[in-house]
SETI-66529 format. One record per residue (C-alpha): residue in one letter; residue number from 1; x, y, z. Coordinates in steps of 0.1 Angstrom, whole numbers, plus 5000, padded with zeros to 4 digits. Layout:
// SETI-66529
{site a,NUM,{X,Y,Z}} ...
// end
This chain:
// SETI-66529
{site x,1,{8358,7736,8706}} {site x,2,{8339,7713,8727}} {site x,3,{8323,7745,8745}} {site x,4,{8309,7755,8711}} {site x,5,{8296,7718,8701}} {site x,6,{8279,7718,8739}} {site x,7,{8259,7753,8735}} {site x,8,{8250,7746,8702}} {site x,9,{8237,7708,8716}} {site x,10,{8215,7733,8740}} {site x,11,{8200,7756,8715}} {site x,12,{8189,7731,8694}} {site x,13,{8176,7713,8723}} {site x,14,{8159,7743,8732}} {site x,15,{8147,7756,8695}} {site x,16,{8134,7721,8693}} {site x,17,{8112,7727,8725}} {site x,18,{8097,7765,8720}} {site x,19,{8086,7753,8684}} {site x,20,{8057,7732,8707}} {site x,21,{8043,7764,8723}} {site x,22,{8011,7776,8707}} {site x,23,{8021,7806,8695}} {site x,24,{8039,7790,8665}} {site x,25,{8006,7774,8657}} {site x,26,{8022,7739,8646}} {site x,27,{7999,7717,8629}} {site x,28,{7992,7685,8647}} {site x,29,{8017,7668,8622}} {site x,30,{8043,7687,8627}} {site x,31,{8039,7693,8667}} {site x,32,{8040,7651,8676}} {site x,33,{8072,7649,8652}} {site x,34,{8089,7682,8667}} {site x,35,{8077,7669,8702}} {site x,36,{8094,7634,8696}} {site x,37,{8123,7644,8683}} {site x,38,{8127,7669,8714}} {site x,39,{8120,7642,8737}} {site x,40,{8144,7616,8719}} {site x,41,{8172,7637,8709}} {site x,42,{8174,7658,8739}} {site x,43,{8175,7622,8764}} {site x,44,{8204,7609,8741}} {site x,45,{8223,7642,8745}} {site x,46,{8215,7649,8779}} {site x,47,{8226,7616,8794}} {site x,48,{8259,7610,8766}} {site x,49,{8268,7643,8757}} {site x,50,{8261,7671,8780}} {site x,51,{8263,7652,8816}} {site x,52,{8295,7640,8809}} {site x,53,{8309,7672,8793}} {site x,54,{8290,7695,8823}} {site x,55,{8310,7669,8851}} {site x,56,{8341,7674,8832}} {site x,57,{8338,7714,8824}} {site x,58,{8330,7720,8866}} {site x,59,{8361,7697,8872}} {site x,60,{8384,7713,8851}} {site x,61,{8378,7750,8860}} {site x,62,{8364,7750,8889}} {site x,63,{8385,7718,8911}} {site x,64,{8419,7722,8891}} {site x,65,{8419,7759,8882}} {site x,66,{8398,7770,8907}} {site x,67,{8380,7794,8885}} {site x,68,{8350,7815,8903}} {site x,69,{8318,7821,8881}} {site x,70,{8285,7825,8895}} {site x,71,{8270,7825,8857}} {site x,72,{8286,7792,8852}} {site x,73,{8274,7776,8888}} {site x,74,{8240,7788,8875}} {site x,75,{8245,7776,8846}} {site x,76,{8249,7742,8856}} {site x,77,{8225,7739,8887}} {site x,78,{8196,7756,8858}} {site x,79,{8211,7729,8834}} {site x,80,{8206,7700,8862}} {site x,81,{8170,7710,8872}} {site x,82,{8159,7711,8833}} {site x,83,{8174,7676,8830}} {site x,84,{8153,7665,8858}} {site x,85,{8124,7683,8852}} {site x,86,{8121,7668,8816}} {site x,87,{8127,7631,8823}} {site x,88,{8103,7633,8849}} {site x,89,{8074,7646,8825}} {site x,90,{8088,7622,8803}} {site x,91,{8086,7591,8826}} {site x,92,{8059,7600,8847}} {site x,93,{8040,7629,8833}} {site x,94,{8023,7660,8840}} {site x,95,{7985,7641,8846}} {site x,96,{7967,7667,8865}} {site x,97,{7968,7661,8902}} {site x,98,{8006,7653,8908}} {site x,99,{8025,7686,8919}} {site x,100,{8057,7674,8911}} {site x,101,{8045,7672,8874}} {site x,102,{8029,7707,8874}} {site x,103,{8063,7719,8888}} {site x,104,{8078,7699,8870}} {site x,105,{8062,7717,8833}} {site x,106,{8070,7753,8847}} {site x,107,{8101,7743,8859}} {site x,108,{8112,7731,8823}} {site x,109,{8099,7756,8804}} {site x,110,{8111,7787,8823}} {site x,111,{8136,7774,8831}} {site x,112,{8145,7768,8796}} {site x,113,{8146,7803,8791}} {site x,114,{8164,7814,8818}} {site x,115,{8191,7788,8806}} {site x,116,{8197,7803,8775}} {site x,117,{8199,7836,8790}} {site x,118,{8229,7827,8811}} {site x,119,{8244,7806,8786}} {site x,120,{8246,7839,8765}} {site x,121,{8261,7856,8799}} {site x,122,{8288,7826,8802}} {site x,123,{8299,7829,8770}} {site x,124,{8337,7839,8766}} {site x,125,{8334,7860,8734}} {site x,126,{8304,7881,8735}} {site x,127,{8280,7885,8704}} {site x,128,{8280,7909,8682}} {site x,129,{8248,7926,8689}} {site x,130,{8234,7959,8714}} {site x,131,{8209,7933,8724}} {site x,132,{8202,7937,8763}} {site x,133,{8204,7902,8775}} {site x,134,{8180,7913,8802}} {site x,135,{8157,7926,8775}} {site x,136,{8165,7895,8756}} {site x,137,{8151,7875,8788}} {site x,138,{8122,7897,8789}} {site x,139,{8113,7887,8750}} {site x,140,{8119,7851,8754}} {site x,141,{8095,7845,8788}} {site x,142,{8065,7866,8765}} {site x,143,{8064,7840,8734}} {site x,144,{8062,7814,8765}} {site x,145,{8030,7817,8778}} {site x,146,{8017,7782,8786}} {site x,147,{7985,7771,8769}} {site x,148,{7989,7747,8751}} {site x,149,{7964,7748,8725}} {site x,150,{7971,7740,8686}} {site x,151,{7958,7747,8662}} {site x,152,{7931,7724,8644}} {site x,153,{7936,7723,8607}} {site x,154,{7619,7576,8547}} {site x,155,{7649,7567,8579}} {site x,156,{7681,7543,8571}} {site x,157,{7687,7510,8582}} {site x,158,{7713,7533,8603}} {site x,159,{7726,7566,8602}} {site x,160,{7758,7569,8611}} {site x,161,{7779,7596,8598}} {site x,162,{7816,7596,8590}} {site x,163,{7824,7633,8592}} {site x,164,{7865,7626,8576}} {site x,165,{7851,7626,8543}} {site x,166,{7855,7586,8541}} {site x,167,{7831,7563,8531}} {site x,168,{7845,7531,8554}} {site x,169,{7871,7526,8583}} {site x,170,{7901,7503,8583}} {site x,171,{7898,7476,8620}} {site x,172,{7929,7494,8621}} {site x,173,{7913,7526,8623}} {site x,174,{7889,7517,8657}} {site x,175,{7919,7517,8685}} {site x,176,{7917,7486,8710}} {site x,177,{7907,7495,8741}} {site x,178,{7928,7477,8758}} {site x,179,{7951,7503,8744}} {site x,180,{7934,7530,8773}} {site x,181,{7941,7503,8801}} {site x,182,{7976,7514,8817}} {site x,183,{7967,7549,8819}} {site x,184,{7928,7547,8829}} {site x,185,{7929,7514,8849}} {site x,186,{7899,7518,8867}} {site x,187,{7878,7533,8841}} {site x,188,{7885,7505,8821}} {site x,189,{7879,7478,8848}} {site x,190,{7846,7493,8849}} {site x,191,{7839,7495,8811}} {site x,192,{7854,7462,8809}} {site x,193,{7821,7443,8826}} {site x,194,{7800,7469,8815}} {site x,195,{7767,7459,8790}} {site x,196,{7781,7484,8767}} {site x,197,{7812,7466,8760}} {site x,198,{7789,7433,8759}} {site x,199,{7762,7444,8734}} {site x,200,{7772,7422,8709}} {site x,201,{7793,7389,8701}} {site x,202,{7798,7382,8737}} {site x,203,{7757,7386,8744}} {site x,204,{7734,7358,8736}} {site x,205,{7699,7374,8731}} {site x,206,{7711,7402,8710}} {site x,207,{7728,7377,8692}} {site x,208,{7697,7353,8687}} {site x,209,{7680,7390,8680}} {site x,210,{7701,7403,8652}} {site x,211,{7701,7365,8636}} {site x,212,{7663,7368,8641}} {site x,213,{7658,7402,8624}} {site x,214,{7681,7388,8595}} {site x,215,{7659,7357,8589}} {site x,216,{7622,7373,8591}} {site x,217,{7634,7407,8574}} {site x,218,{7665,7398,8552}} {site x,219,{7701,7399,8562}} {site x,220,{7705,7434,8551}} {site x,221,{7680,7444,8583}} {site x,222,{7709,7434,8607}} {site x,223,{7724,7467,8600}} {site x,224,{7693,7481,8620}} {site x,225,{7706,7464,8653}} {site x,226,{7744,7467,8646}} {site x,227,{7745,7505,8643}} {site x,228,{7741,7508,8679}} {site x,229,{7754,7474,8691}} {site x,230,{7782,7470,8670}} {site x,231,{7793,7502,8653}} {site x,232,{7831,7489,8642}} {site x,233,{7813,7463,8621}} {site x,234,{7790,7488,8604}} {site x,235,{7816,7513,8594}} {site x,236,{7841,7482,8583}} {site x,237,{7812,7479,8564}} {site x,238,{7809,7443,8578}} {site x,239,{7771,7432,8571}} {site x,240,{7764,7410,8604}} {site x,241,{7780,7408,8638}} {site x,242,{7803,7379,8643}} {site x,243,{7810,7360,8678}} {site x,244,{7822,7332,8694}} {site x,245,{7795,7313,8706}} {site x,246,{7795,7284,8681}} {site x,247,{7771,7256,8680}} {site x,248,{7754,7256,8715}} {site x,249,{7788,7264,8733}} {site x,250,{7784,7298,8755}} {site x,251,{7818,7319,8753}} {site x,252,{7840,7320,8781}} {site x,253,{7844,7357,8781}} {site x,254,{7803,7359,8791}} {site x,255,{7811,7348,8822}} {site x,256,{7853,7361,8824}} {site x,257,{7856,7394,8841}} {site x,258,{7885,7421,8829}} {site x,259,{7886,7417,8792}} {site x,260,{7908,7388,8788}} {site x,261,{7897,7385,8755}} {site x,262,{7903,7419,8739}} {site x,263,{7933,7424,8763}} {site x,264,{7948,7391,8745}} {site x,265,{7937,7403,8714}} {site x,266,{7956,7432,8717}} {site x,267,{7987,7416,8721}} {site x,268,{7985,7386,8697}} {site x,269,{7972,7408,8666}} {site x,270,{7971,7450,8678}} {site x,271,{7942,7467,8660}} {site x,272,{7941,7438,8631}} {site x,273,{7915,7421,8654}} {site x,274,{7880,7442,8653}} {site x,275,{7865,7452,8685}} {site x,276,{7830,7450,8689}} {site x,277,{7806,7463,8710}} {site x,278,{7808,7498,8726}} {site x,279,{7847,7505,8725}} {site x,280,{7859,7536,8742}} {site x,281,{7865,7549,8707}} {site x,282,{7829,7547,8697}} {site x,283,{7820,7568,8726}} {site x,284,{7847,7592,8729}} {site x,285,{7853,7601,8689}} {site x,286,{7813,7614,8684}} {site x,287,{7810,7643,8674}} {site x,288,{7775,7650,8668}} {site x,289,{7740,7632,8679}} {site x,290,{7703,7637,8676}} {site x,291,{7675,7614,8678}} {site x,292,{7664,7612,8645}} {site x,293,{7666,7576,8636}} {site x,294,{7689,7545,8650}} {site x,295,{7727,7550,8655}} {site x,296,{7719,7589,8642}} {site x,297,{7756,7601,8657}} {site x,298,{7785,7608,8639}} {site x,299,{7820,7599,8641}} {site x,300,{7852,7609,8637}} {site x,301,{7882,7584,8640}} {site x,302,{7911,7594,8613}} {site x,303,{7911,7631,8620}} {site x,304,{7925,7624,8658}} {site x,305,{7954,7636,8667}} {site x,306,{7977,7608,8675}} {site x,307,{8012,7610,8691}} {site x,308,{8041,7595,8677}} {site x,309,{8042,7557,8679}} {site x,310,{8008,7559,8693}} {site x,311,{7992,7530,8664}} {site x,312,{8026,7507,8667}} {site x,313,{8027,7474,8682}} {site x,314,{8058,7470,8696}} {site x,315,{8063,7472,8733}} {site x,316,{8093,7494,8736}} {site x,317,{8076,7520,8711}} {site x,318,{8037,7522,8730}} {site x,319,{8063,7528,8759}} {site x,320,{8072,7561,8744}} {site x,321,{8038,7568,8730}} {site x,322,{8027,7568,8767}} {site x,323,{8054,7585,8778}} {site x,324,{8046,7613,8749}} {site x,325,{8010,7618,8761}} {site x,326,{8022,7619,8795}} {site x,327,{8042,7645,8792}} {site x,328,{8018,7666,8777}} {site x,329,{7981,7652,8780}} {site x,330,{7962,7680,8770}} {site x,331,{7959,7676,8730}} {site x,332,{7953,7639,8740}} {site x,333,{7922,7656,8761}} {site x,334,{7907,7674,8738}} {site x,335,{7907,7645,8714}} {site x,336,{7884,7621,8732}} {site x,337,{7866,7644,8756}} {site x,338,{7839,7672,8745}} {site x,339,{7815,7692,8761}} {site x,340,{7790,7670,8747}} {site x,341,{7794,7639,8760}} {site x,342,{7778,7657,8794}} {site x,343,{7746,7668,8775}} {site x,344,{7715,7640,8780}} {site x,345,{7716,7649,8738}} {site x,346,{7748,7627,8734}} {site x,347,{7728,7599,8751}} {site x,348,{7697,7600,8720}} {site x,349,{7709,7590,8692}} {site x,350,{7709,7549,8703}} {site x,351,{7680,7556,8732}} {site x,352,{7655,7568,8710}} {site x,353,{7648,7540,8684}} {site x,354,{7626,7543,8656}} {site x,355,{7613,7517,8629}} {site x,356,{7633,7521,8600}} {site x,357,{7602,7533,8579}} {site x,358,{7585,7558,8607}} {site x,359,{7600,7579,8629}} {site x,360,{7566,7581,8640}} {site x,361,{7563,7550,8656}} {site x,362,{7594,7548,8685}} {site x,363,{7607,7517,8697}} {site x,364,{7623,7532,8726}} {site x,365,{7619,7568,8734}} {site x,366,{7638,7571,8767}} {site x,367,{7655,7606,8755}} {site x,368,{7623,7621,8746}} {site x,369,{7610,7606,8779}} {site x,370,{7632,7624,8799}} {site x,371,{7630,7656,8780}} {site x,372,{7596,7659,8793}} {site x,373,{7602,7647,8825}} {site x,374,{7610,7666,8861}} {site x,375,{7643,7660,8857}} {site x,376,{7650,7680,8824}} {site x,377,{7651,7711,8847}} {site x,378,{7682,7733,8837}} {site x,379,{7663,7766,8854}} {site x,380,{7669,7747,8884}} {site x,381,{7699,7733,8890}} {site x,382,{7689,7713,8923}} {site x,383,{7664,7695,8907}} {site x,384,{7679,7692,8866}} {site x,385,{7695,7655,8864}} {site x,386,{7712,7644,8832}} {site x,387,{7715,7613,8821}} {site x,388,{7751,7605,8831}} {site x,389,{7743,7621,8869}} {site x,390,{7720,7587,8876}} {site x,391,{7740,7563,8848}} {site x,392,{7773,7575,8855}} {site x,393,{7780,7589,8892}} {site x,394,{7788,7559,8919}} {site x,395,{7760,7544,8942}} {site x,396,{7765,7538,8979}} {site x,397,{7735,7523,9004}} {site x,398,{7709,7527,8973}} {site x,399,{7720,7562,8966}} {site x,400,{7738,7582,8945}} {site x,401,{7771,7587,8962}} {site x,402,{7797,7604,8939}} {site x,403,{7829,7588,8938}} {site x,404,{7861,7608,8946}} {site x,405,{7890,7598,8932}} {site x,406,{7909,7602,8892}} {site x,407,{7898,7590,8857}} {site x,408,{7932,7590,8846}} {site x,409,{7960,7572,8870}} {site x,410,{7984,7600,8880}} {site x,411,{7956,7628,8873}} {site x,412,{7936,7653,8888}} {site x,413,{7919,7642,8915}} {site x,414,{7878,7653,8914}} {site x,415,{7853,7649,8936}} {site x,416,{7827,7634,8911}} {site x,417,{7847,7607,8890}} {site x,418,{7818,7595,8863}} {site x,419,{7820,7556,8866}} {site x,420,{7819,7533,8833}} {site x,421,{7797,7504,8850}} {site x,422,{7766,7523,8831}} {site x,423,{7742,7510,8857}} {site x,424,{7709,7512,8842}} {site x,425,{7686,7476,8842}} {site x,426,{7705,7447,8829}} {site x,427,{7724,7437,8864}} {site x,428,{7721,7399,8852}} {site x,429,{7748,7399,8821}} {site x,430,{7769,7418,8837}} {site x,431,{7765,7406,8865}} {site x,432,{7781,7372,8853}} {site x,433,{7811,7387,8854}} {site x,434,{7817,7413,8884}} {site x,435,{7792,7417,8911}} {site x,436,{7801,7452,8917}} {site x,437,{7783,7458,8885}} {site x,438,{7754,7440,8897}} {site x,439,{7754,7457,8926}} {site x,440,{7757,7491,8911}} {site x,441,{7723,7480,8885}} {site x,442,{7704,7468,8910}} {site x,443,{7712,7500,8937}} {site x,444,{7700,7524,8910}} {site x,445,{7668,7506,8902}} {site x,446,{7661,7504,8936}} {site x,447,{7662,7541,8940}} {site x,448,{7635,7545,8911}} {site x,449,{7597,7540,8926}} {site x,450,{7581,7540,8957}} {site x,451,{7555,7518,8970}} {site x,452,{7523,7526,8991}} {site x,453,{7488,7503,8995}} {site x,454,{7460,7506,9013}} {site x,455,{7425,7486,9020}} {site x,456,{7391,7506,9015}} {site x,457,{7354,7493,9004}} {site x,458,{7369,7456,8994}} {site x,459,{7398,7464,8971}} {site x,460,{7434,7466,8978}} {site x,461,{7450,7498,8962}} {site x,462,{7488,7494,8952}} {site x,463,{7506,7528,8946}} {site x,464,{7540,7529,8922}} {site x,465,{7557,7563,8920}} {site x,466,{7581,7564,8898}} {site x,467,{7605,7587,8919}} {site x,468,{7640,7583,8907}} {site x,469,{7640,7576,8869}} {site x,470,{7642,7604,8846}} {site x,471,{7618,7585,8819}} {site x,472,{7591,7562,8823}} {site x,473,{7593,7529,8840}} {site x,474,{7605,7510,8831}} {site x,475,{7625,7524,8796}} {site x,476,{7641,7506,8766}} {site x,477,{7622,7481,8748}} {site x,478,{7598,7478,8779}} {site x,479,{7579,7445,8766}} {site x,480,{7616,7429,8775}} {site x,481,{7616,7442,8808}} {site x,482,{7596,7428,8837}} {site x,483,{7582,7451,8864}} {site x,484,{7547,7439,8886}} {site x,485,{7534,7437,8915}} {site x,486,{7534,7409,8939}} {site x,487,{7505,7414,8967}} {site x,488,{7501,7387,8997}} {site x,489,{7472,7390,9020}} {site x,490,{7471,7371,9051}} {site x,491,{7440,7367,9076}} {site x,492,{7451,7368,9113}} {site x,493,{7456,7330,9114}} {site x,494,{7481,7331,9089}} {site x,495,{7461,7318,9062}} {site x,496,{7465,7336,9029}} {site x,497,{7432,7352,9018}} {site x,498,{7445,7369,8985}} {site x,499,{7472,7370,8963}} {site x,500,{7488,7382,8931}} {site x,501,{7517,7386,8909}} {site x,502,{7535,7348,8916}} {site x,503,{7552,7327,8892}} {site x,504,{7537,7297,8873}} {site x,505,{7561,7263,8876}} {site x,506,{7574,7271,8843}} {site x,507,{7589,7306,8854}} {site x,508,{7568,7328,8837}} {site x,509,{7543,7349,8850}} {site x,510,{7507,7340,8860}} {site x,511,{7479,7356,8841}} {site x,512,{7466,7377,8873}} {site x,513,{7498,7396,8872}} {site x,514,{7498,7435,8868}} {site x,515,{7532,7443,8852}} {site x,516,{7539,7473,8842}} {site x,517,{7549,7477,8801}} {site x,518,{7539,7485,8766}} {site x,519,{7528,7453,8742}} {site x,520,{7537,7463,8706}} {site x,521,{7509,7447,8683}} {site x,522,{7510,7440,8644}} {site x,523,{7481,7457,8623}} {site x,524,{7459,7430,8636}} {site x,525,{7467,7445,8674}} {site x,526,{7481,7404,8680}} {site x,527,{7513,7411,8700}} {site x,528,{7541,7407,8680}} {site x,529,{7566,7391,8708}} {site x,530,{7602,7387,8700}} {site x,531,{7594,7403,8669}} {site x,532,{7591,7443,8679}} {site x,533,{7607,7453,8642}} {site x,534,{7571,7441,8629}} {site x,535,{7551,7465,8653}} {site x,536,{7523,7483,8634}} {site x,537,{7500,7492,8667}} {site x,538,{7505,7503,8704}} {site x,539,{7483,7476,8726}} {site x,540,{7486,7490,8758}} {site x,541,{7511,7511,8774}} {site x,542,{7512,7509,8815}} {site x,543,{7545,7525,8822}} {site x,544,{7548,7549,8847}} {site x,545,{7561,7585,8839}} {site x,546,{7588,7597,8862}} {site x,547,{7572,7620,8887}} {site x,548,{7541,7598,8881}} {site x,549,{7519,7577,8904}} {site x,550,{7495,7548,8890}} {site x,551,{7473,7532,8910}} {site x,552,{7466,7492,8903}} {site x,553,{7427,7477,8923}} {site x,554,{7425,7443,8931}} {site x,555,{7389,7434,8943}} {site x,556,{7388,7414,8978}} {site x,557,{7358,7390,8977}} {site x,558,{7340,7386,9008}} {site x,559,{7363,7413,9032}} {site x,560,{7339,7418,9053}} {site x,561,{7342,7376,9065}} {site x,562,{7377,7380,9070}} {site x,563,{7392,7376,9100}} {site x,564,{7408,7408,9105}} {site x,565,{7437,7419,9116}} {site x,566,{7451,7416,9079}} {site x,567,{7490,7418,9071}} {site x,568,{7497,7426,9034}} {site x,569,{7530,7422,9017}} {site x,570,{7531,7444,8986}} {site x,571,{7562,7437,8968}} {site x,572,{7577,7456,8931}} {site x,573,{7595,7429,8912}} {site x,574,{7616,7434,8885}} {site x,575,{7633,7407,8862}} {site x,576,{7655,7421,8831}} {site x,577,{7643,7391,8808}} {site x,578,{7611,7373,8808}} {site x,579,{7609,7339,8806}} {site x,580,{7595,7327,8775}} {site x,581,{7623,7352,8760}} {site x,582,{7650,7332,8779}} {site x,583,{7634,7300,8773}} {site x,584,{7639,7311,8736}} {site x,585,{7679,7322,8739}} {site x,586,{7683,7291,8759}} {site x,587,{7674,7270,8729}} {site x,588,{7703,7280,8711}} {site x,589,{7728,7290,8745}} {site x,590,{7712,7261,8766}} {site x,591,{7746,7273,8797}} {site x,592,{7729,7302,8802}} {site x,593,{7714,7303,8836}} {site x,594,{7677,7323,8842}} {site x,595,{7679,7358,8852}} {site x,596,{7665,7361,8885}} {site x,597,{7637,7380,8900}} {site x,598,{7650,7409,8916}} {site x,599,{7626,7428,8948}} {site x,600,{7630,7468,8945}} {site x,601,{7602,7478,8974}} {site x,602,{7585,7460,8998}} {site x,603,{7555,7478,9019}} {site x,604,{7542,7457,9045}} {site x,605,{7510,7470,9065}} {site x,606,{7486,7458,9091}} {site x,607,{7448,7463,9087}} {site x,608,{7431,7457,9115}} {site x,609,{7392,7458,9107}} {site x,610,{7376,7463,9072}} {site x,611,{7369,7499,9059}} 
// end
């Protein structure tokens, strides 16, 4: 009787398998609960039911009675690799790069057929049917094949689409990223420190921004600057960005590396706790972008397929979830990675920034920028660069470098991993909290221009080529960024002659400085500062297109009287922040230290009589 009980125990096992091949077409539903209860149910028997049955049957007949059967040795060395084979995919996976786990996958489902076969051969009474077993073998292995695919059942303030038909998320409903962290460690690490995770509660000046825009424009106009800084809130339908920085106290986690915040957060409350910022969700659930207005992406977080226990909070059951997407990854895949999130088009829909009532007057145009740029080659392959292969691919010595290595702990490995520090120009927050991202920032700008000067007919001539950026430089709201020249001219005793481009003793600027930006202006062209939401005219717009050259003049008086030879030091500064912006922050965040002025190029060159 017990023989029965233990080949029913394995058919059910294995009817509970085949129904996850694709050929059945499960819905997403019904494939996590069939996969689960495979997974659960066939553990519990395997280790209390059919081990000790299998140890007893082989004693029995073959130690006591001696019996000879090569179906039943089979049968039992078949049974043993299938065991092994599954709790291996079960407790370490089938990731990509680990052989064992590919072996592992084939090993479990062929093998699975190949089982039953035998099981039919070892039975004692045979079945009434003229079915060929090796026929029956035959039929079995052609349902199996492996793919495992399923089947899928005037501008706004912001315009962000929910594609599920809702009209608001639950905080529930926007996963913790801490949640990715034990099977995409480094990604995370990276994320972790990255500006995108720190675009909101955790970063002062958008914070003293978005409570700016709500005093001069109404509170309403936050939801202009929180559609790409703070999507959770917006679709929680949240109408400003909360934070921690209360009074004049900065937060801890500006300057704490890792995500001990949202990693505690996790723990103490699950997904009860929003996340804001740029969560891995945000990124990784679009489905659609274009650069129509701000935030102009869509999103799509209920209609994920999630694995069973995958939303609990309990230790022992994110265990299994794990241990469920780990054993089969791919749906898990194809849920939070598209084709395009490698399109430069993914990339628009928060770098190209319009006033809300004109599309016609951009903000920040840095898609449309490189569009028209070099760089947007795709006839060429050796010279077409998209956004994530500067933003996203490792830097080494001040060049691009890609990292070899696996997005996913266990997986495949690649020889391009796409790094999460998003190096782009703000080294300084980040920099507060991992040098490595600083580093990373302030590599990649220095691969952007190149510098050249020359003397001739009593002017100095300062050459900037923008040589590495994809869109003019610098990008983003460009009157917040700080890029000039610095020129020192010294006679032959020393003595300087000539000079441009320092620092006043409050930290700003001097007035002979040639920096390189746009001003926005009010209708009155009067330069409308902090307040870029108000801009009605362009003042003056020196950027520098990439594949560009601009030439800045500084007249020499009296060159010919100089006392040749002449040594000039031309240096490109950038600073992230100026200082009558900082000065502003620091009002309200008085910790916060001054960003500091970073050198990208220095050309130094000897003249030694005047031209």
């Amino acid at each position: 009787m017990k023989n029965i009980h233990m080949k029913i125990y394995i058919i059910l096992m294995f009817v509970s398998g085949i129904f996850q091949l694709s050929i059945f077409g499960l819905s997403w539903e019904y494939f996590r609960m069939a996969q689960a209860v495979h997974i659960l149910s066939s553990a519990f028997v395997a280790i209390f039911l059919l081990l000790p049955f299998v140890n007893l049957h082989t004693y029995e007949y073959m130690i006591i009675k001696k019996a000879k059967s090569t179906s039943g040795v089979l049968l039992g060395l078949l049974l043993f690799f299938i065991i092994a084979s599954g709790f291996y995919l079960f407790l370490v996976g089938n990731r990509g790069s680990d052989a064992f786990g590919i072996y592992s996958y084939y090993t479990h489902l062929y093998g699975s057929f190949i089982l039953l076969f035998f099981l039919f051969l070892h039975a004692k009474k045979k079945i009434a049917t003229n079915a060929n077993p090796t026929l029956l073998l035959a039929l079995l292995l052609s349902i199996s094949y492996p793919t495992l695919s399923y089947s899928d059942d005037v501008q706004k303030l912001t315009n962000i689409k929910l594609e599920d038909g809702v009209s608001r998320y639950h905080n529930e409903d926007w996963t913790n990223s801490a949640k990715c962290k034990s099977c995409h460690t480094e990604i995370f690490n990276q994320w972790a420190d990255s500006n995108h995770r720190h675009l909101t509660g955790s970063n002062p000046y958008y914070m003293v921004m978005e409570n700016l825009a709500g005093a001069d424009m109404g509170d309403e106009f936050r939801q202009w600057c929180m559609g790409c800084h703070n999507p959770s809130a917006v679709t929680t339908k949240q109408k400003r960005s909360t934070h921690n920085m209360n009074g004049n106290h900065m937060p801890n986690f500006l300057f704490e590396s890792g995500a001990k915040d949202l990693i505690s957060d996790l723990k103490n409350h699950g997904n009860s706790r929003l996340e804001q910022g740029v969560s891995c969700v945000t990124c990784h659930r679009i489905t659609k972008t274009d650069s129509k207005g701000n935030s102009s992406y869509s999103l799509d977080l209920t209609n994920r397929k999630k694995y069973v226990f995958e939303d609990s909070n309990s230790d022992v059951a994110n265990f299994l979830s794990e241990k469920f997407i780990n054993s089969n990854p791919l749906v898990h895949k194809q849920s939070y990675s598209k084709e395009l999130y490698k399109k430069s088009s993914y990339c628009a829909s928060c770098h190209d920034e319009f006033l809300p009532e004109s599309s016609k007057r951009p903000i920040v145009s840095t898609f449309k920028e490189w569009e028209k740029s070099p760089f947007n080659n795709p006839k060429d392959p050796t010279k077409h660069k998209t956004c994530i292969d500067c933003h996203m691919t490792y830097l080494k010595d001040n060049k691009h470098s890609p990292l070899r290595g696996t997005s996913t702990t266990g997986g495949t490995i690649k020889d391009d991993i796409k790094v999460h520090y998003f190096a782009g120009a703000n080294h300084f927050l980040s920099g507060l909290k991992s040098k490595e991202h600083e580093d990373q920032t302030i590599q990649l700008l220095r691969t952007s221009a190149k510098v050249d000067v020359e003397i001739t007919k009593g002017k100095i001539l300062v050459g900037v080529k923008n040589i590495g950026a994809g869109h003019h430089l610098p990008t983003g709201v460009s009157d917040f960024r700080e890029l000039w020249l610095n020129i020192t001219i010294k006679d032959k005793n020393s003595k300087i002659v000539f000079s441009s481009g320092k620092l006043k003793d409050d930290g700003n600027l001097d007035t002979d400085a040639r920096p390189f930006m746009k001003v926005f202006g009010d209708e009155n062209s009067k330069p409308v500062g902090l307040l870029f939401w108000r801009y009605k005219k362009l003042i003056s717009d020196t950027r520098i297109p990439a594949g560009k050259r601009r030439v800045e003049s500084f007249d020499i008086s009296n060159y010919k009287n100089l006392k040749y030879p002449l040594s000039v030091e031309a240096k490109l500064n950038f600073r992230i922040y100026p200082q009558w912006a900082t000065d502003i922050v620091k009002r309200a965040y008085p910790q916060l230290p001054n960003p500091p002025v970073i050198t990208l190029q220095t050309v130094k060159k000897e003249f030694v009589k005047a031209k």
